[in-house]
N, C-alpha and C positions, 0 to 999 in steps of 0.2 A: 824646647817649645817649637812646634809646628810654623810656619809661614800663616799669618793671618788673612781674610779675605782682602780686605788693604793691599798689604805688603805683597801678595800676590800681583795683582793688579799694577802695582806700581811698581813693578820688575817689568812686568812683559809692558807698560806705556815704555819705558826706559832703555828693553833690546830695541823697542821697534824704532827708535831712534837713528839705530844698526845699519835699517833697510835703505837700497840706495832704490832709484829707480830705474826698471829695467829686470830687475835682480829674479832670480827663480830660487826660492826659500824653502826650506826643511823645517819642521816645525817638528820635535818632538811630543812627546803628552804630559800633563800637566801643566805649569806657567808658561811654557812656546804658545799649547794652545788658545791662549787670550789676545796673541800677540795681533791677531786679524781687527782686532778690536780698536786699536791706537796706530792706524797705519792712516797720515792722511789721506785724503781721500787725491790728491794732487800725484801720488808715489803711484806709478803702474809695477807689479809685484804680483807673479804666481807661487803662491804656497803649494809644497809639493808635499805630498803624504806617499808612505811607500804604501797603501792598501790599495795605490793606483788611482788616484786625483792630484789635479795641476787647475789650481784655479781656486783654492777655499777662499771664502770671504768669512765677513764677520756670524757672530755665533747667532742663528735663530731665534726671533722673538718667542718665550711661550706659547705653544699651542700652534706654532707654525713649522715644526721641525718634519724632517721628508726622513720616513724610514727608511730609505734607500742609498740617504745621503751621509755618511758619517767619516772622520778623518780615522786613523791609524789608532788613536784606543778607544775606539766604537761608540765618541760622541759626536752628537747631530752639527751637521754645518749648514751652510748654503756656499752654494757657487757664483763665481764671476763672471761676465761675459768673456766667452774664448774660453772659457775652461773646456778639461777633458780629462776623461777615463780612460784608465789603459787596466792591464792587468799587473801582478805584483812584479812579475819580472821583467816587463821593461820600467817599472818606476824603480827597480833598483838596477839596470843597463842604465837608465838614467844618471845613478849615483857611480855606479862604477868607472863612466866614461867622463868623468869629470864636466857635466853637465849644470850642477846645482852649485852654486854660486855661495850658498851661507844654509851650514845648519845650526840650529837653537834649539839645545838639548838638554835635559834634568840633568844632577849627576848626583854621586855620595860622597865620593872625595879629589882634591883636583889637586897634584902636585904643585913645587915651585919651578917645573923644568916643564909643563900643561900636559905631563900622565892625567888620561881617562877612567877613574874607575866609576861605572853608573849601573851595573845590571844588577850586581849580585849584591848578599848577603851571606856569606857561609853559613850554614845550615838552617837556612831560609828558604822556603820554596817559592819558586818566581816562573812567570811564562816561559821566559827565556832572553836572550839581548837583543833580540829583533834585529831593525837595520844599523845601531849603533854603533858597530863595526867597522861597515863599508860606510856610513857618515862619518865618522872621525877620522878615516883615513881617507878617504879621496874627496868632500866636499874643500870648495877653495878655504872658505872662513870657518871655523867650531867656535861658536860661545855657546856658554855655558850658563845656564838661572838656577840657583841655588839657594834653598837657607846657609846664610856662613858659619853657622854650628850642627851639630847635631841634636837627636832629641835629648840627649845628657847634659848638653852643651858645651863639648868638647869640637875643637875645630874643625871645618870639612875640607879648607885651606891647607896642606901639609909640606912638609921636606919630601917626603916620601909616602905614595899611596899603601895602605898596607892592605887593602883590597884588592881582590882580582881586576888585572886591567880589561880597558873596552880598547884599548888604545896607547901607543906611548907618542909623547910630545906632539902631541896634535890640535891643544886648546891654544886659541889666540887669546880673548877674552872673555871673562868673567863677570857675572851681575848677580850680586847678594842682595840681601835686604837691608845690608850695612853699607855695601861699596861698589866699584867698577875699578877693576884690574887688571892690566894687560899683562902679559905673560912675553916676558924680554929677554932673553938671555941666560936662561935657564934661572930669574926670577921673576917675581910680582912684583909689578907697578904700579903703586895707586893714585888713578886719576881723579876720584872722584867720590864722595861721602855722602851717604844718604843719613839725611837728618830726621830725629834728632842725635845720633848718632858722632861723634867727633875722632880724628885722628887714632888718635890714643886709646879709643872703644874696638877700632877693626884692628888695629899692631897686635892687643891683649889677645883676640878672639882668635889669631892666625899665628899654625904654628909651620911657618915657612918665612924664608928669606923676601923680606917685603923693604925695595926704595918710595922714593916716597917724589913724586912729579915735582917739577918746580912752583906748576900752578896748580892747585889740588881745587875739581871745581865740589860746590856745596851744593846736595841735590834739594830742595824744599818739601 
């Protein structure tokens, strides 16, 4: 089963948790992109997009969206005061020079040692991996938002990615619609359960080396 409109939502309130303030942010597409949404308003944060903006804010009322304005998979935003436009190649000098502080990226499967695999599908056709490359290796932080299974229902948590990588060991932490899991030691760490969901629902759904925190928080 797919991510519901919900449990969407309630991933990207839960990375944006993440954001410190000050921080310059990567936001991939799909659940990253909501993340502008649940940043308070107290946190000063440029969202960077590699289409070349530094500045997204939250997402356009109906009927007020600017064609001109869109993040990195070609939906509408608006901007922040101090925002700015560059072209693709220095938003990605950006990412190269170790400038962007946290990216927040889809993925399809995510080792227990934080292997990237998110572009492909083998004999699937796809755009291509965009900047998921040089974000998973030179941003400071990589989390990761995910459904914790696939649409089978088999896990997207693994020992070993059997998909092509974007990346090796480059995921710090992880945000399902079941959990929050840090990546330690070449295992998972779980800090935290999103309910109604318990313990023993995310262990089942993960097939990877998972400790379990001392204090495991309960998300509501």
């Amino acid at each position: 089963m797919g991510l519901g409109i919900d449990n969407r939502h309630r991933i990207a309130k839960r990375a944006a948790q993440e954001i410190e303030n000050g921080m310059i942010v990567n936001l991939g597409i799909g659940i990253p992109s909501l993340i502008p949404n649940y940043v308070p308003s107290a946190i000063a944060v440029m969202f960077h997009a590699e289409n070349g903006i530094v500045g997204i804010g939250p997402s356009p009322l109906e009927g007020q969206e600017d064609e001109n304005a869109c993040n990195a998979a070609g939906y509408p935003i608006t901007t922040l005061s101090g925002s700015s436009y560059c072209d693709s190649a220095i938003a990605f000098g950006m990412i190269r020079k170790g400038y962007v502080d946290m990216t927040i990226l889809g993925a399809l499967e995510v080792s227990e040692q934080g292997d990237l695999a998110n572009w492909i599908v083998p004999g699937k056709r796809v755009p291509g991996m965009g900047g998921a490359m040089e974000l998973a290796q030179k941003v400071k932080k990589v989390v990761v938002l995910m459904n914790h299974t696939n649409k089978n229902g088999e896990p997207k948590l693994v020992k070993t990615c059997s998909l092509p990588l974007t990346a090796k060991r480059c995921v710090d932490l992880i945000i399902t619609d079941r959990a929050v899991l840090k990546i330690e030691k070449n295992h998972l760490l779980l800090i935290e359960v999103m309910s109604p969901y318990t313990v023993e629902d995310v262990l089942q759904a993960t097939d990877a080396t998972v400790e379990l925190s001392d204090s495991i928080k309960i998300i509501p």
